[in-house]
FITOR-359971 format. One record per residue: residue in one letter; residue number from 1; x, z, y of N, C-alpha, C in turn. Coordinates in nm, 4 decimals. Last residue first. Layout:
// FITOR-359971
 aa   i    neast      nup   nnorth   caeast     caup  canorth    ceast      cup   cnorth
  A NUM        X        Z        Y        X        Z        Y        X        Z        Y
...
//
This chain:
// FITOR-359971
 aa   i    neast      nup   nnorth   caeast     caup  canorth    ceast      cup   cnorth
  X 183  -1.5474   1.5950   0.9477  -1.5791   1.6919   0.9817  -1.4105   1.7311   1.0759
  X 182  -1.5789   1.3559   0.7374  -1.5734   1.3559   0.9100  -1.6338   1.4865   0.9560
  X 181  -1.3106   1.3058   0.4893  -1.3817   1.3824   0.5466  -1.4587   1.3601   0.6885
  X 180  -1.1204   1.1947   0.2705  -1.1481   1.1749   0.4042  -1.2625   1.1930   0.4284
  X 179  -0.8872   1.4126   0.0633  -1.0488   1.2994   0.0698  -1.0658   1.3148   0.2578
  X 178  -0.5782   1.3024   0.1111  -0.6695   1.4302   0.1429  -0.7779   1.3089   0.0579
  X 177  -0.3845   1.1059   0.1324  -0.3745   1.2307  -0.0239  -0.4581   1.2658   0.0151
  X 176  -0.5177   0.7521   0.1156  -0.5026   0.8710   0.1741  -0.4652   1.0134   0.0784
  X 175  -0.3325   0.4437   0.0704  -0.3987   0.5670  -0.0664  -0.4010   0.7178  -0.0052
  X 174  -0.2959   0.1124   0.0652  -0.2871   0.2775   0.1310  -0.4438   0.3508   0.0633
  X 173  -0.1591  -0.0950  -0.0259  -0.3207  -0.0561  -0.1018  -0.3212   0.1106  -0.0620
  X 172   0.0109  -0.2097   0.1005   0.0532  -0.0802   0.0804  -0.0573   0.0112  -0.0547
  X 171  -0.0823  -0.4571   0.2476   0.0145  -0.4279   0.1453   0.0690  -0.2898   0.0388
  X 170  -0.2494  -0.2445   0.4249  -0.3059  -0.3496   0.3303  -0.2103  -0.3825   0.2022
  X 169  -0.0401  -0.1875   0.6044  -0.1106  -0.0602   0.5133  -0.2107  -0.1310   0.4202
  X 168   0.0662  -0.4630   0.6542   0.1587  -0.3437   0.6090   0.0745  -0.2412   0.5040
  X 167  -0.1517  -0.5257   0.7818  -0.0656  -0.6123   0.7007  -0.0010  -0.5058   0.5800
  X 166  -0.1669  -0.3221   1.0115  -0.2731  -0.3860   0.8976  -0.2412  -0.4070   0.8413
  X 165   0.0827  -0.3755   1.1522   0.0644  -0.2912   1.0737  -0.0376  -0.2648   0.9822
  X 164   0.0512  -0.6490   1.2311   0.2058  -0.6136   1.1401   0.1778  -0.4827   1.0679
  X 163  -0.1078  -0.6111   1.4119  -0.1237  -0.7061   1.2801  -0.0499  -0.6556   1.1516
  X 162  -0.0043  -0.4622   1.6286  -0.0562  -0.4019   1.5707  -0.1255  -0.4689   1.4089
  X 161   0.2173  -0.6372   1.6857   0.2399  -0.5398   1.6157   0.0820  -0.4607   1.5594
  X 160   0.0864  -0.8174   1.7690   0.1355  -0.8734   1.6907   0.1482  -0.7522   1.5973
  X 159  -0.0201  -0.6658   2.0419  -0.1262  -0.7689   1.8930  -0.0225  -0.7825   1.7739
  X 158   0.1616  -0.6576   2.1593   0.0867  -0.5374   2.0936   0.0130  -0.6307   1.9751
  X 157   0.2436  -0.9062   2.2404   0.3109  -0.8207   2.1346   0.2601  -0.6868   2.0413
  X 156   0.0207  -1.1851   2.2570   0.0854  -1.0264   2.3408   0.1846  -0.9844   2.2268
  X 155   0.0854  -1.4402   2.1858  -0.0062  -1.3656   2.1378   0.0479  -1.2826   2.2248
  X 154   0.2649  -1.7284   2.2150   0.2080  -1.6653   2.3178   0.1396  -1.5184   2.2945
  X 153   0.2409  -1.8288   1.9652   0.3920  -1.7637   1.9978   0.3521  -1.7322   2.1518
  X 152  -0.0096  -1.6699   1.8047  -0.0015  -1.7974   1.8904   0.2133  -1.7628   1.8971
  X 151  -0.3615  -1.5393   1.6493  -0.2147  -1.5362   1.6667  -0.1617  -1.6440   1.7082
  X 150  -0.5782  -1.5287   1.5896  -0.5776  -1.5137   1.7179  -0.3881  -1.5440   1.7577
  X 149  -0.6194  -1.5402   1.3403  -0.7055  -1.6803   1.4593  -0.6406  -1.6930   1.5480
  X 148  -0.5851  -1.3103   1.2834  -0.5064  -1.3960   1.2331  -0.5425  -1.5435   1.3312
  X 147  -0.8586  -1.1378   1.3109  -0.7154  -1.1315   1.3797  -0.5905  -1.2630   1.3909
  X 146  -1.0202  -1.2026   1.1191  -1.0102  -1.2097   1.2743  -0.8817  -1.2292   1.3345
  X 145  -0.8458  -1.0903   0.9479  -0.8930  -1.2440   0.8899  -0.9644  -1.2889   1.0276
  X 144  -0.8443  -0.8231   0.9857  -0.6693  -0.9300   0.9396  -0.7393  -1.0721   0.9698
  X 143  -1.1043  -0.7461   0.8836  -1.0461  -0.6996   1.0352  -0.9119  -0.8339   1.0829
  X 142  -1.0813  -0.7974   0.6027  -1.1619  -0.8514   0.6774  -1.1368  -0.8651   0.8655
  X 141  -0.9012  -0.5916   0.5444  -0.8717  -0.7242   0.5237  -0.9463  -0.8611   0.5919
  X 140  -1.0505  -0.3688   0.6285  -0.8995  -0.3763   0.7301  -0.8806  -0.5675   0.6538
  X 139  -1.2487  -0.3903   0.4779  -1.2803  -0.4165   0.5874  -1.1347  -0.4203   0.7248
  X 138  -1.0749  -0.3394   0.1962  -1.1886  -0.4668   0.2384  -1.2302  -0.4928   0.4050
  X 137  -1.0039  -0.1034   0.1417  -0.8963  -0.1621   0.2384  -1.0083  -0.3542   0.2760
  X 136  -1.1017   0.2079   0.2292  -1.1775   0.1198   0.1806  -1.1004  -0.0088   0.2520
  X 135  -0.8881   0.5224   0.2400  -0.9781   0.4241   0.3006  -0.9911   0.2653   0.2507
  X 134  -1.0415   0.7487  -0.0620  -0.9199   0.6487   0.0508  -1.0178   0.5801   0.1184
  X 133  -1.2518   0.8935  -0.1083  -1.0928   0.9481  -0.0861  -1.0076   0.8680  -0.0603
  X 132  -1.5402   0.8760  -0.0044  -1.4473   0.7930  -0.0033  -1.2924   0.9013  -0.0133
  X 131  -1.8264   0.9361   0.1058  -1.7835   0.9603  -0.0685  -1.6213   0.9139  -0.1006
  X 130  -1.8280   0.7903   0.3514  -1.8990   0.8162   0.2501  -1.8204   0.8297   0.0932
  X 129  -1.5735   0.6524   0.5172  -1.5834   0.7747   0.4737  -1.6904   0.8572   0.3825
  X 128  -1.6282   0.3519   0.5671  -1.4806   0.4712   0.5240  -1.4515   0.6038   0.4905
  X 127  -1.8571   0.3629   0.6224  -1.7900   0.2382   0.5094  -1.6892   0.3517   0.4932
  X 126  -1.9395   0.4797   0.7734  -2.0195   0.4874   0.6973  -1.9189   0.4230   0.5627
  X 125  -1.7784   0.4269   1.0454  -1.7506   0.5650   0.9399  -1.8418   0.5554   0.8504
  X 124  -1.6294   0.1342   1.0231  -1.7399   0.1595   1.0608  -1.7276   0.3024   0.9656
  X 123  -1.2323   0.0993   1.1077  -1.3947   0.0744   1.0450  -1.5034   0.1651   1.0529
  X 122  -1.0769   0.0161   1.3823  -1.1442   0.1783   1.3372  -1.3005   0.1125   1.2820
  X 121  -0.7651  -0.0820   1.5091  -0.8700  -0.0998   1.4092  -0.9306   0.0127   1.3461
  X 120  -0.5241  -0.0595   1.6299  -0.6408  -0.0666   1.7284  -0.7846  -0.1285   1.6628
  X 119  -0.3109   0.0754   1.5420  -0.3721  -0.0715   1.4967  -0.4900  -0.1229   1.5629
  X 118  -0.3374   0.3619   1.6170  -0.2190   0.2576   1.5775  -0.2370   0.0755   1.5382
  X 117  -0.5690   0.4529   1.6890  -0.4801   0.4176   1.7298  -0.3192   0.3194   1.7473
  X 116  -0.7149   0.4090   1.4148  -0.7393   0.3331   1.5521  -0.6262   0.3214   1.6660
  X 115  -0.5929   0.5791   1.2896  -0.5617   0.4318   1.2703  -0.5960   0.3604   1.3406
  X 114  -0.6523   0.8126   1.4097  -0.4944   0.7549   1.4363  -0.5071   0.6036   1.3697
  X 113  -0.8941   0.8176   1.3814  -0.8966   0.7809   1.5355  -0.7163   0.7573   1.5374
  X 112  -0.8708   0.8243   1.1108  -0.9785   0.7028   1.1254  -0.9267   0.6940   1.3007
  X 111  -0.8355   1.0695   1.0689  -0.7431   0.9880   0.9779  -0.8071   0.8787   1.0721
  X 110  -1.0071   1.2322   1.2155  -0.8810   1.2215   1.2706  -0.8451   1.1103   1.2413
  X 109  -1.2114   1.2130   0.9750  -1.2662   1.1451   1.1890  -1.1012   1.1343   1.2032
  X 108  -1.1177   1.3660   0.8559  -1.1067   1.1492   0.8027  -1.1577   1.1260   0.9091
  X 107  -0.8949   1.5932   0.9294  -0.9758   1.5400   0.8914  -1.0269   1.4247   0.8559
  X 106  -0.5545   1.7069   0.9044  -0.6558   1.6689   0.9300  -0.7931   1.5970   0.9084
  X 105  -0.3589   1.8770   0.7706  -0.5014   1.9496   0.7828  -0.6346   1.8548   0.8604
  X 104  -0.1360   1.7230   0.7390  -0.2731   1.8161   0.6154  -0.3924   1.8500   0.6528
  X 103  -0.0414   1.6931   0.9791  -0.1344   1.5673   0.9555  -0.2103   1.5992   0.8144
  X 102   0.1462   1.8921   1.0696  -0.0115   1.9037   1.1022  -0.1022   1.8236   1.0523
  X 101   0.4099   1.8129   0.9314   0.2817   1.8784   0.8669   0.1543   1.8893   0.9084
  X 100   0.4341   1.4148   1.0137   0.4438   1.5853   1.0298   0.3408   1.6646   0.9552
  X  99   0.5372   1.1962   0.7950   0.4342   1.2413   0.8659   0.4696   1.4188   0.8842
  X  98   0.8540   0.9989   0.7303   0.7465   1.1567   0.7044   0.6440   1.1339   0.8278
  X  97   1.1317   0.8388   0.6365   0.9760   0.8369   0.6993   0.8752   0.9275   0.6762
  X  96   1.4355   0.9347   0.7185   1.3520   0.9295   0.6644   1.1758   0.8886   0.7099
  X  95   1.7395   0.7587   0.7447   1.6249   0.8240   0.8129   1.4924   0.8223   0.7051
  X  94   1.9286   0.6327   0.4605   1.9035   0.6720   0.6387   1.8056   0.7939   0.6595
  X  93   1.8264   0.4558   0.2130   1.9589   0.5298   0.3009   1.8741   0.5426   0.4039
  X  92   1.7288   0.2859   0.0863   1.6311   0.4354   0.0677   1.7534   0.4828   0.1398
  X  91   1.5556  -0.0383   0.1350   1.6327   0.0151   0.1729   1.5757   0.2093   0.1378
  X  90   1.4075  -0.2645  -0.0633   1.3877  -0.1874   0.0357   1.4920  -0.0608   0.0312
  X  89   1.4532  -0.4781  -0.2411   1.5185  -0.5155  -0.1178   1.5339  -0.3947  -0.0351
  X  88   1.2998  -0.4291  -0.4854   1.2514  -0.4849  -0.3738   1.3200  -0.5093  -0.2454
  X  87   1.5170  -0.3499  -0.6943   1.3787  -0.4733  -0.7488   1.3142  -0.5161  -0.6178
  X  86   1.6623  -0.1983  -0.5132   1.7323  -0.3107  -0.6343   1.6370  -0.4089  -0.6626
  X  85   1.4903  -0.0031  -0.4218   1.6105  -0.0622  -0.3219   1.6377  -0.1672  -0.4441
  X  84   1.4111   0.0822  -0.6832   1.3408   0.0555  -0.5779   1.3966  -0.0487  -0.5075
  X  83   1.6238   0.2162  -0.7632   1.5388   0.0893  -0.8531   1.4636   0.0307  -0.7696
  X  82   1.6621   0.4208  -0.6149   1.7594   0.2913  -0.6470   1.6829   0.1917  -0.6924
  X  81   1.4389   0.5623  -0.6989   1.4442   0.5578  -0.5585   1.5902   0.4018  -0.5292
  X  80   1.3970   0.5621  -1.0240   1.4204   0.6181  -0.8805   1.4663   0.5574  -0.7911
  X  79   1.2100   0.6475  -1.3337   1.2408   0.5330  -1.2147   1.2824   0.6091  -1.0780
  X  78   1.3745   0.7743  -1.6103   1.2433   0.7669  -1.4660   1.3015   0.6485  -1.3649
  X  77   1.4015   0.8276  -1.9356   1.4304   0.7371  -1.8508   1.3520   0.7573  -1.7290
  X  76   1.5404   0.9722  -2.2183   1.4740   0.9861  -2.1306   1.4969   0.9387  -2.0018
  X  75   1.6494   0.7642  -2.5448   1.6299   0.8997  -2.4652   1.5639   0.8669  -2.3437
  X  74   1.5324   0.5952  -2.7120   1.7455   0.6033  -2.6798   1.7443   0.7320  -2.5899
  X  73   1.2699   0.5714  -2.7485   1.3863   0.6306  -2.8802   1.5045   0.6195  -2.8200
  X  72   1.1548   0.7970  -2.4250   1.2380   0.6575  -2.5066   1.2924   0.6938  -2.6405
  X  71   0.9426   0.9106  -2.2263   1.0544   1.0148  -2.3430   1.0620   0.8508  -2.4383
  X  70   1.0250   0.9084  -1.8468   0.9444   0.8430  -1.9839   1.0279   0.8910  -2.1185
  X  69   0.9738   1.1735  -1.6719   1.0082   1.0895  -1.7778   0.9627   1.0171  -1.8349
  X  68   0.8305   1.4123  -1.5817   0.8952   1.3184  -1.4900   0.9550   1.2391  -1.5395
  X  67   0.8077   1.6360  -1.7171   0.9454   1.6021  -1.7106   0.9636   1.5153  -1.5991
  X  66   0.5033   1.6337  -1.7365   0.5812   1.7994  -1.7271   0.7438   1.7680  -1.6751
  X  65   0.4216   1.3773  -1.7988   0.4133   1.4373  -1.6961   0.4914   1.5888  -1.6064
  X  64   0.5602   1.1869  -1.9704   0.5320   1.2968  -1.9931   0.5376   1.3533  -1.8338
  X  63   0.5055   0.8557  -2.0770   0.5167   0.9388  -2.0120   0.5115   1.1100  -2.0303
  X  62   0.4416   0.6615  -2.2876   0.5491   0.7528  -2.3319   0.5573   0.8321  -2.2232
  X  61   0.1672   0.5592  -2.2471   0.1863   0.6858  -2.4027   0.3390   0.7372  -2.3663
  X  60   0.2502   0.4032  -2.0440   0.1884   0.5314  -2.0076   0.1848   0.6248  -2.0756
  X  59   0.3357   0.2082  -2.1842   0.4786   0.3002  -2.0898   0.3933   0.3750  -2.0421
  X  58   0.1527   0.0895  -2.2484   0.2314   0.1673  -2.4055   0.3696   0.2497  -2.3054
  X  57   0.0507  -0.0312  -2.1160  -0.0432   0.0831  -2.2051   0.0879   0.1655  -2.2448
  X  56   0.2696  -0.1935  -2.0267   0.1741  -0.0756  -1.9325   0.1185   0.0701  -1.9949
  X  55   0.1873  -0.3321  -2.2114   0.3542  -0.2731  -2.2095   0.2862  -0.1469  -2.1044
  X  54  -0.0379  -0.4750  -2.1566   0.0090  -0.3541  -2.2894   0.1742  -0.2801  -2.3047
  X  53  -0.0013  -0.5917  -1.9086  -0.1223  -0.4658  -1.9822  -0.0911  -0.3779  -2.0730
  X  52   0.2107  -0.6505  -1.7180   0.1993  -0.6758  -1.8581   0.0747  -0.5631  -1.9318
  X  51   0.1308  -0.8751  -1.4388   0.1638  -0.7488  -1.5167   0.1028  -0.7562  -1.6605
  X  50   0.3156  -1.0969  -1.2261   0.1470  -1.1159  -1.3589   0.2368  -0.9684  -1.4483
  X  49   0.2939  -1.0234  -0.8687   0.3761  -1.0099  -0.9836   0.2590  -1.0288  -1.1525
  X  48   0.2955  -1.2275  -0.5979   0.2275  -1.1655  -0.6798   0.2643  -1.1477  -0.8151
  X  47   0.6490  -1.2060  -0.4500   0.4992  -1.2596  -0.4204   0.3901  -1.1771  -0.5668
  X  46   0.8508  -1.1700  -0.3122   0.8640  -1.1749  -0.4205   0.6607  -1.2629  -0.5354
  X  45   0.7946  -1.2525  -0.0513   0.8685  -1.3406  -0.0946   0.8532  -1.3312  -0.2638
  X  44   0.6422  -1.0300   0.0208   0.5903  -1.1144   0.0910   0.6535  -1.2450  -0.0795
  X  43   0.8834  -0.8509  -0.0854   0.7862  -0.7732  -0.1405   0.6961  -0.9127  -0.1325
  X  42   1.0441  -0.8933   0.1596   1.0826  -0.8999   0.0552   0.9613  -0.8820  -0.0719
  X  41   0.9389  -0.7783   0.3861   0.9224  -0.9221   0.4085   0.9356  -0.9716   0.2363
  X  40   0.9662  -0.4996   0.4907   0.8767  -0.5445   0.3526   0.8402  -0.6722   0.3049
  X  39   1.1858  -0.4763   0.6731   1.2541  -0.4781   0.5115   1.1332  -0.5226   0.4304
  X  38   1.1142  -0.4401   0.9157   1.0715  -0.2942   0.8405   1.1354  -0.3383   0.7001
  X  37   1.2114  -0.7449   0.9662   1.2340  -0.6481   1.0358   1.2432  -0.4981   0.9823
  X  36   1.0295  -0.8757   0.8225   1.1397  -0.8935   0.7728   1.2567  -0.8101   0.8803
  X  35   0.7737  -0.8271   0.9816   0.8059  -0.7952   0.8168   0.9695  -0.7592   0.7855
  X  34   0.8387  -0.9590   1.2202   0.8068  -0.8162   1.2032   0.8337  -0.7761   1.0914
  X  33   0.9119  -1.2193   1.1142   0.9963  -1.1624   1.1899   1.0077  -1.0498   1.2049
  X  32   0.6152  -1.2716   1.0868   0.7301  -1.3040   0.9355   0.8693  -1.1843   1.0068
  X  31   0.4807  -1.3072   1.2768   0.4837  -1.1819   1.1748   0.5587  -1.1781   1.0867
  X  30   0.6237  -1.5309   1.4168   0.6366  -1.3471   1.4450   0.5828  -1.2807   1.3343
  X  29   0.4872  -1.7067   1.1822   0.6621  -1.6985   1.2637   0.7176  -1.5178   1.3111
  X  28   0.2195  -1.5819   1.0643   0.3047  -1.6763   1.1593   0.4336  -1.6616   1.1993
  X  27   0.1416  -1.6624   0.7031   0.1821  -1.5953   0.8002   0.2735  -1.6807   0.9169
  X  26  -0.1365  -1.8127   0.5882  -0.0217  -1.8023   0.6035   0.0573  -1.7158   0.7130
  X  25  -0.4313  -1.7423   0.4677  -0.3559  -1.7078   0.6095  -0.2245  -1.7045   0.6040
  X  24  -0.4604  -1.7556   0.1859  -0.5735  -1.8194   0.2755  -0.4940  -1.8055   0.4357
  X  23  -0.2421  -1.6110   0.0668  -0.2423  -1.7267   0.0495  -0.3540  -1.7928   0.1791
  X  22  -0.3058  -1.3906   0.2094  -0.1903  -1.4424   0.2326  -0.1882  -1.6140   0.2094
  X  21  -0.5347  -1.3227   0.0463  -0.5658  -1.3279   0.1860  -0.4317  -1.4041   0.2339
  X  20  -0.4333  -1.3200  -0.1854  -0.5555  -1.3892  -0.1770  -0.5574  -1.4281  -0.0361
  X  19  -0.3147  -1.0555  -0.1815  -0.2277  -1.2379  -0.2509  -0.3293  -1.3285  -0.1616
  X  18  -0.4818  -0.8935  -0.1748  -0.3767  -0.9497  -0.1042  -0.3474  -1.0259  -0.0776
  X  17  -0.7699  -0.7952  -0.2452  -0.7318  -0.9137  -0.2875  -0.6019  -0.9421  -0.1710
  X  16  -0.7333  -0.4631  -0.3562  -0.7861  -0.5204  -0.2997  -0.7518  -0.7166  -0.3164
  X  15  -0.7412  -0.2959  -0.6129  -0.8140  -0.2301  -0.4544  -0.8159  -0.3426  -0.4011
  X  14  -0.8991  -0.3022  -0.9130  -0.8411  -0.4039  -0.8232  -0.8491  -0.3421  -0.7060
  X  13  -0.7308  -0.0292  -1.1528  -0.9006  -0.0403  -1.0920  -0.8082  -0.1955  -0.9620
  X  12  -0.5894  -0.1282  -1.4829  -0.5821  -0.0814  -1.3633  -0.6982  -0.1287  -1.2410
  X  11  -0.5944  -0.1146  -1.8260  -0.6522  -0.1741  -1.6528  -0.6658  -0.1109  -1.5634
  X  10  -0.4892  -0.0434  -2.0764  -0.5126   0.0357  -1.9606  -0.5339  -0.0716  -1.8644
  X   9  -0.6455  -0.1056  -2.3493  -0.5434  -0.1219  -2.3148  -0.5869  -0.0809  -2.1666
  X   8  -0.7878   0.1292  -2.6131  -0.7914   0.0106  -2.4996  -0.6644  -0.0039  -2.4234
  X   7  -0.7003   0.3231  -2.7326  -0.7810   0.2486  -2.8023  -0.7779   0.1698  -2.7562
  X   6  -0.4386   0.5613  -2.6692  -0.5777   0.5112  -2.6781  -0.6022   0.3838  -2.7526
  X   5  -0.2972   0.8485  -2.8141  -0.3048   0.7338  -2.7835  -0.4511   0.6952  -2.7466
  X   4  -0.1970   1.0727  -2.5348  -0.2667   1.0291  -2.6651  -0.2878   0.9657  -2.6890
  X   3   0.1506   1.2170  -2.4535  -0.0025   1.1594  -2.4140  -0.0636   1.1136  -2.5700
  X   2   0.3409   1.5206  -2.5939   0.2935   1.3750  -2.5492   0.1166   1.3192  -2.5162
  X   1   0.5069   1.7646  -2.4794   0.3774   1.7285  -2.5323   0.3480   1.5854  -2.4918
//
C-alpha cells in the first residue's frame, strides 16, 4: 500500500542551530581529538549538508512502511547500516552501543539526573520536561556556549569530556523514545 500524495513539499521541523554554533565556536584542538576519536569528527568535516525538499517529498511517497523500503521503478531499495559507514566514515563492526533494558522504564527526572551525570549538565525541569518528548537541545547549546570559554590545553579532562559529550548529543538532535516525564 502506498503513501499519498501530497500537495506541499515536506519540511522538516529545525531542532536546532548546529552549524551555527560551530561556526560561532570553533572547535579546540582536544575536542577535535575527542571527536575524531568516537569517529564523529567526520560528520564535523562533512559539514552542513543543503537538502533537497522535493526529492525528500518524493522519497517519502515511495516509502512503504510495512517493508522497510523504498518501492523504485528498478525495484526495492533501504538504506543500511553500510551506507552509513560509506557516506559518514562511521564505523558499524565491533561492539555494540546499547543502553540496558532498565533505561525503559525510566522516568525524565531519571533521563535528566543521567545527563547530569554524564555531562555534568541538568536543564531547568520546566524547560525539559513540560509537555516535552525530547529534550529541548537550545539550552544544552546554550550550556556549550559557556562552556567553550572555558576550554584551554590546560582545561581538566573531565571538562573536556564532558563537552565532547554535549557536542555529541547536540550533534545527534537527541531524540528521547519515552516522553519525558518527572514522575
Amino acid at each position: 500500500m502506498g503513501g499519498t500524495v501530497t500537495a506541499q513539499t515536506f519540511r522538516a521541523r529545525r531542532v536546532d542551530d548546529m552549524w551555527g554554533f560551530l561556526r560561532d565556536h570553533p572547535l579546540h584542538p582536544r575536542i577535535v581529538r575527542r571527536l575524531r576519536d568516537t569517529n564523529f569528527y567526520r560528520i564535523v568535516e562533512i559539514g552542513q549538508l543543503q537538502l533537497d525538499w522535493s526529492l525528500i517529498t518524493a522519497m517519502i511517497e515511495l516509502w512503504r512502511p510495512e517493508t522497510h523500503n523504498f518501492h523504485l521503478s528498478i525495484g526495492e531499495a533501504t538504506i543500511t547500516l553500510q551506507d552509513i559507514e560509506v557516506l559518514y566514515g562511521l564505523p558499524v563492526d565491533g561492539h555494540l552501543v546499547a543502553l540496558p533494558n532498565a533505561i525503559k522504564e525510566y522516568t525524565g527526572l531519571q533521563y535528566l539526573e543521567m545527563l547530569q551525570r554524564l555531562t555534568g549538565f541538568q536543564p531547568p525541569h520546566e524547560i525539559a520536561l513540560i509537555g516535552a518528548s525530547r529534550l529541548q537541545l537550545t539550552p544544552v547549546r546554550q550550556h556549550l556556549k559557556v562552556m567553550h570559554a572555558d576550554i584551554t590545553d590546560d582545561t581538566p579532562e573531565l571538562h573536556i569530556h564532558r563537552y565532547t559529550r554535549l557536542l555529541l548529543l547536540l550533534m545527534s538532535g537527541f531524540v528521547c523514545s519515552r516522553t519525558l516525564r518527572g514522575t
